[in-house]
C-alpha positions as CSV (number, residue, x, y, z in Angstrom):
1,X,-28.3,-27.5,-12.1
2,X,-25.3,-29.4,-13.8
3,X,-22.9,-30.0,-10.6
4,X,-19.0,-29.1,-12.5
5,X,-17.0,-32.1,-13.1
6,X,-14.4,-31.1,-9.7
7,X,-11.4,-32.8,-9.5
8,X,-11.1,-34.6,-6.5
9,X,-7.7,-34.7,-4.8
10,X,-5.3,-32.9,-7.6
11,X,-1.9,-30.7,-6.5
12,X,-1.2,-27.5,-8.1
13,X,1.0,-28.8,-10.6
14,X,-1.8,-30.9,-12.2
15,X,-4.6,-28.2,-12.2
16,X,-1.9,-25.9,-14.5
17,X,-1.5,-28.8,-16.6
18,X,-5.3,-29.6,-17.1
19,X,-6.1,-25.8,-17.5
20,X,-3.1,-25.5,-20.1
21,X,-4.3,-28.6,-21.7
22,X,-7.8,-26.8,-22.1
23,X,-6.5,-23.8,-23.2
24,X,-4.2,-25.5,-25.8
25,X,-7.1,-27.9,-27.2
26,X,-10.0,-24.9,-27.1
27,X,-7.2,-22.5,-29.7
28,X,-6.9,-20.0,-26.8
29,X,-2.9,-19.6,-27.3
30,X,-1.7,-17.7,-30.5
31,X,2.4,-17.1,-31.0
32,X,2.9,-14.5,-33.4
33,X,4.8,-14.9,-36.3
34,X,5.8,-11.9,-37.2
35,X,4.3,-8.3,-35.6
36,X,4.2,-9.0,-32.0
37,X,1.2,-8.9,-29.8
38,X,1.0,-5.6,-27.5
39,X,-0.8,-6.3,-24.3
40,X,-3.3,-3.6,-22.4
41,X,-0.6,-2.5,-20.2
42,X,1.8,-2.3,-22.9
43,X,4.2,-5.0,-22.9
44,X,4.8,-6.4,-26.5
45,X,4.5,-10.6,-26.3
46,X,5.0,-13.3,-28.8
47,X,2.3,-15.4,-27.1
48,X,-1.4,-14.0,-26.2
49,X,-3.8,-16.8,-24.1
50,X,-7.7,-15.7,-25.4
51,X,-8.7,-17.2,-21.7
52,X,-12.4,-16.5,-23.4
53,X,-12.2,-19.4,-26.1
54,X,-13.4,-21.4,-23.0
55,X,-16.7,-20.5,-22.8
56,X,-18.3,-21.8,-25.7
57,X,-17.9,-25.1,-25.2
58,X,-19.6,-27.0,-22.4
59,X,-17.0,-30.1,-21.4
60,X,-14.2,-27.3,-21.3
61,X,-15.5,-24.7,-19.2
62,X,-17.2,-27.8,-16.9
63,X,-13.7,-29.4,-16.5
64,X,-12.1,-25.7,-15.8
65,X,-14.7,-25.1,-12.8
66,X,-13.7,-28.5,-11.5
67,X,-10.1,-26.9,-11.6
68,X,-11.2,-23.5,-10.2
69,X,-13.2,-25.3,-7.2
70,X,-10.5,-27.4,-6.5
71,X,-8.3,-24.8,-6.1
72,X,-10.1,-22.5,-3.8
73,X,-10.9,-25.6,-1.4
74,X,-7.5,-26.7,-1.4
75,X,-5.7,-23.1,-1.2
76,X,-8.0,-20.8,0.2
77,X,-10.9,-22.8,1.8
78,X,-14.6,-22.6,1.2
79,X,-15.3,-21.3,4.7
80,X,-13.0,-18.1,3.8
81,X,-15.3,-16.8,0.9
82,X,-18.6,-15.2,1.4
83,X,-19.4,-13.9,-2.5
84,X,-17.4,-13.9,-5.5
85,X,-16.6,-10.7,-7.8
86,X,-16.1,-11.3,-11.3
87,X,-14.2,-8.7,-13.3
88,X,-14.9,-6.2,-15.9
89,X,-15.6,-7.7,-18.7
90,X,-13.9,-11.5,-19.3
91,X,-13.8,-12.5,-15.8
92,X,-17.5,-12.0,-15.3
93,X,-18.9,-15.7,-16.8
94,X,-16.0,-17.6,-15.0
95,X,-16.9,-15.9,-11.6
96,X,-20.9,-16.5,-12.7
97,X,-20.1,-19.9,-12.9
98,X,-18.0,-20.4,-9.8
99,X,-20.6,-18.4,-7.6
100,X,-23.7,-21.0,-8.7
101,X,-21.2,-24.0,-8.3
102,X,-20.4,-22.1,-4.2
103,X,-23.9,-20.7,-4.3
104,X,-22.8,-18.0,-3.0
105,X,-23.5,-14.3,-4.0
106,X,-22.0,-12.7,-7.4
107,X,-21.0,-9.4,-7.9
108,X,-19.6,-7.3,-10.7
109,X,-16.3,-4.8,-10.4
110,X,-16.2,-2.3,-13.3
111,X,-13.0,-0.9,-14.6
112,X,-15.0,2.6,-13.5
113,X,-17.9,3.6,-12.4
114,X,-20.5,3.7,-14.8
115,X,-20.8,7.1,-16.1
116,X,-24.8,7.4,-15.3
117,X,-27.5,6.8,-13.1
118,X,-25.7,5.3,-10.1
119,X,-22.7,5.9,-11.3
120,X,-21.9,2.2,-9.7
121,X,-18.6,0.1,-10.2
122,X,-20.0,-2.4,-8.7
123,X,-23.0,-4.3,-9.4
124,X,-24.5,-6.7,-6.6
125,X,-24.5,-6.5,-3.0
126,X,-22.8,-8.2,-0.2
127,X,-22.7,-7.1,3.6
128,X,-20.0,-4.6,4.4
129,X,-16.5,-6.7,5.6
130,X,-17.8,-9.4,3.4
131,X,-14.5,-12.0,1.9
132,X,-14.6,-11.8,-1.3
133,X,-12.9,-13.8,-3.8
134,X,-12.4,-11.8,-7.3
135,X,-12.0,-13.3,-10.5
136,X,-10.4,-12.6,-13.7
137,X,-9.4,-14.6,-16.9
138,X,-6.3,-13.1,-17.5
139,X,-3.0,-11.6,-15.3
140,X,0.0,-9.5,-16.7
141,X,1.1,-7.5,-14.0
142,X,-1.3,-7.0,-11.9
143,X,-2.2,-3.1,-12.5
144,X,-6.0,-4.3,-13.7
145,X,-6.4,-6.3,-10.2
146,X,-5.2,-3.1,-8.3
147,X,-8.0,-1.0,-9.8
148,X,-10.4,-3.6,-9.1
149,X,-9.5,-4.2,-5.4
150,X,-9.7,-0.6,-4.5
151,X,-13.2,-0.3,-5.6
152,X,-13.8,-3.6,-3.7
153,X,-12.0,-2.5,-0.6
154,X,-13.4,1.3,-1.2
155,X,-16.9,-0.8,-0.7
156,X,-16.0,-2.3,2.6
157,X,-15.3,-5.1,1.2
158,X,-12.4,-7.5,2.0
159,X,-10.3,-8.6,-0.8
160,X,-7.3,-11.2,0.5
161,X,-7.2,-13.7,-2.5
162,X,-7.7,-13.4,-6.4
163,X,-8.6,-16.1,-8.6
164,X,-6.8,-15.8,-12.6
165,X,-7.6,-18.3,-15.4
166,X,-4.3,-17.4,-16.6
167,X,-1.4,-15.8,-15.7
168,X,1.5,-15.0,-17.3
169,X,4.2,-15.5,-14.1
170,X,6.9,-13.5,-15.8
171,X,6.3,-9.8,-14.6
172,X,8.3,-8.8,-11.9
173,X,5.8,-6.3,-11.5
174,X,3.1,-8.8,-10.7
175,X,4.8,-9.9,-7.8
176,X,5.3,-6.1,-6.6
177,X,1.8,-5.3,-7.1
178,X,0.2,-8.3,-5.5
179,X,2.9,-7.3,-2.5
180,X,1.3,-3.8,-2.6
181,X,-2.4,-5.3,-2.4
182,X,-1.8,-7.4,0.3
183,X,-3.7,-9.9,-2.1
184,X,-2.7,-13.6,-2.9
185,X,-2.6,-14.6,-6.7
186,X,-4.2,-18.1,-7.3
187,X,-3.4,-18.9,-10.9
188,X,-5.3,-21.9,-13.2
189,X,-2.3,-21.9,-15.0
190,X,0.9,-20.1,-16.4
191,X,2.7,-19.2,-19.5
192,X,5.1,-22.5,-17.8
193,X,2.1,-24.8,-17.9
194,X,1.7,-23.6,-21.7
195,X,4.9,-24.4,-22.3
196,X,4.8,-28.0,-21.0
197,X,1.8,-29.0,-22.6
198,X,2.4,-27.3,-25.9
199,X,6.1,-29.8,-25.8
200,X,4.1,-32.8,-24.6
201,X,0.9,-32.7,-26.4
202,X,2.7,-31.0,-29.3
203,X,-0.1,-27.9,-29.8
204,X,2.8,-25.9,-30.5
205,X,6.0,-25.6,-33.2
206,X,9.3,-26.2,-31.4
207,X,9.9,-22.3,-33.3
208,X,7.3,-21.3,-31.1
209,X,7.9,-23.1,-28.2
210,X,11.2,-21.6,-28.0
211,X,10.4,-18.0,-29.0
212,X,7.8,-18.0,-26.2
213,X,10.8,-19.3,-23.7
214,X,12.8,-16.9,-25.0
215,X,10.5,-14.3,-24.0
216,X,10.2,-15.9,-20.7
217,X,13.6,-16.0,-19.9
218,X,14.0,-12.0,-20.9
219,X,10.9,-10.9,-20.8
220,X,11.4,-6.5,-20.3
221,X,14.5,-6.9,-22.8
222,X,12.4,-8.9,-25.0
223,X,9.6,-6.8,-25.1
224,X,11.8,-3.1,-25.5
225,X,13.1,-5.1,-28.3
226,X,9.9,-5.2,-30.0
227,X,8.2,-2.2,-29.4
228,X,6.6,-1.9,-26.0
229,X,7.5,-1.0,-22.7
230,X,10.7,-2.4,-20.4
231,X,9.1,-1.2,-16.9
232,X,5.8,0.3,-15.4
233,X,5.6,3.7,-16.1
């Protein structure tokens, strides 16, 4: 097995920066320029991070496990995590790889249950009251990760900290819902990450740069603006 490349002592700061930096280089961050992108939970955005770029290329997703491991030593602590859930659908190879890298077990949290013979949501096993850390590319505000910790929880499962690739860290909602979970956000990096490697590394137009701050700075107004939603429902 190919041990990941893990950083060895790097702050918070520096992990959004290298995971920006990868998510810049791999073409993972697309600014509209015209018809604005519309996200699941219908927010309209100028700026949508295709955390799944990552996987085809070796070096990248190596270097973002590094980041990933780093992270859960530093902030959670290996001792606190007895499997890892990846979710439905993008968040399964990134958990996959972080599990092997932990060797510990891997489970998989559907959207829903299945429709047919078990009718599982999830896929794997792990003891009940088991810690276990979930994973997902991708974090708006946070609706997805409350549907994936009740089925967790519902499981007898114990669900404390979540693990995004990205995260957009500009829905007050997020913050509301991670509140309501009880459930700790550990982000990769942040739309703010983007933003500083995009000006430093120059990925990005300055017209993009500063629509995508723009939308950062008034991000409901922004979005009722261009066609999608203002609040939660």
């Amino acid at each position: 097995m190919t041990t990941p490349d893990t950083p060895s002592r790097k702050d918070e700061n520096t992990i959004g920066a290298i995971v920006a930096r990868l998510l810049l280089e791999s073409g993972a961050v697309h600014v509209t320029g015209a018809k604005p992108f519309v996200l699941r939970s219908g927010w309209a955005s100028p700026v949508y991070v295709d955390v799944r770029r990552l996987i085809s290329s070796v070096p990248r997703r190596r270097e973002l496990i590094g980041a990933a491991l780093a992270t859960v030593r530093e902030r959670i602590g290996l001792d606190r995590i007895d499997a890892i859930a990846g979710a439905e659908t993008s968040g399964v190879p990134f958990a996959a790889w972080l599990a092997e890298s932990l060797s510990l077990p891997l489970l998989i949290v559907r959207k829903k249950p299945l429709g047919f013979g078990r009718n599982a949501q999830i896929e794997g096993d792990a003891p009940a009251g088991a810690r276990v850390l979930l994973v997902d590319d991708l974090t708006t505000d946070g609706q997805s990760k409350l549907n994936f910790c009740r089925a967790l929880r519902a499981a007898d499962l114990n669900v404390e900290h979540i693990l995004s690739i990205f995260y957009y860290d500009t829905f007050a909602e997020s913050r509301r819902t991670m509140a309501e979970l009880g459930a700790v956000i550990h982000p990769l990096s942040t739309a703010h990450d983007i933003i500083e490697q995009a000006r430093s590394g120059r990925y990005l137009a300055p017209a993009d740069i500063d629509k995508v701050e723009a939308f950062l700075l008034h991000t409901s107004e922004w979005s009722k603006a261009h066609g999608g939603i203002a609040r939660l429902p």
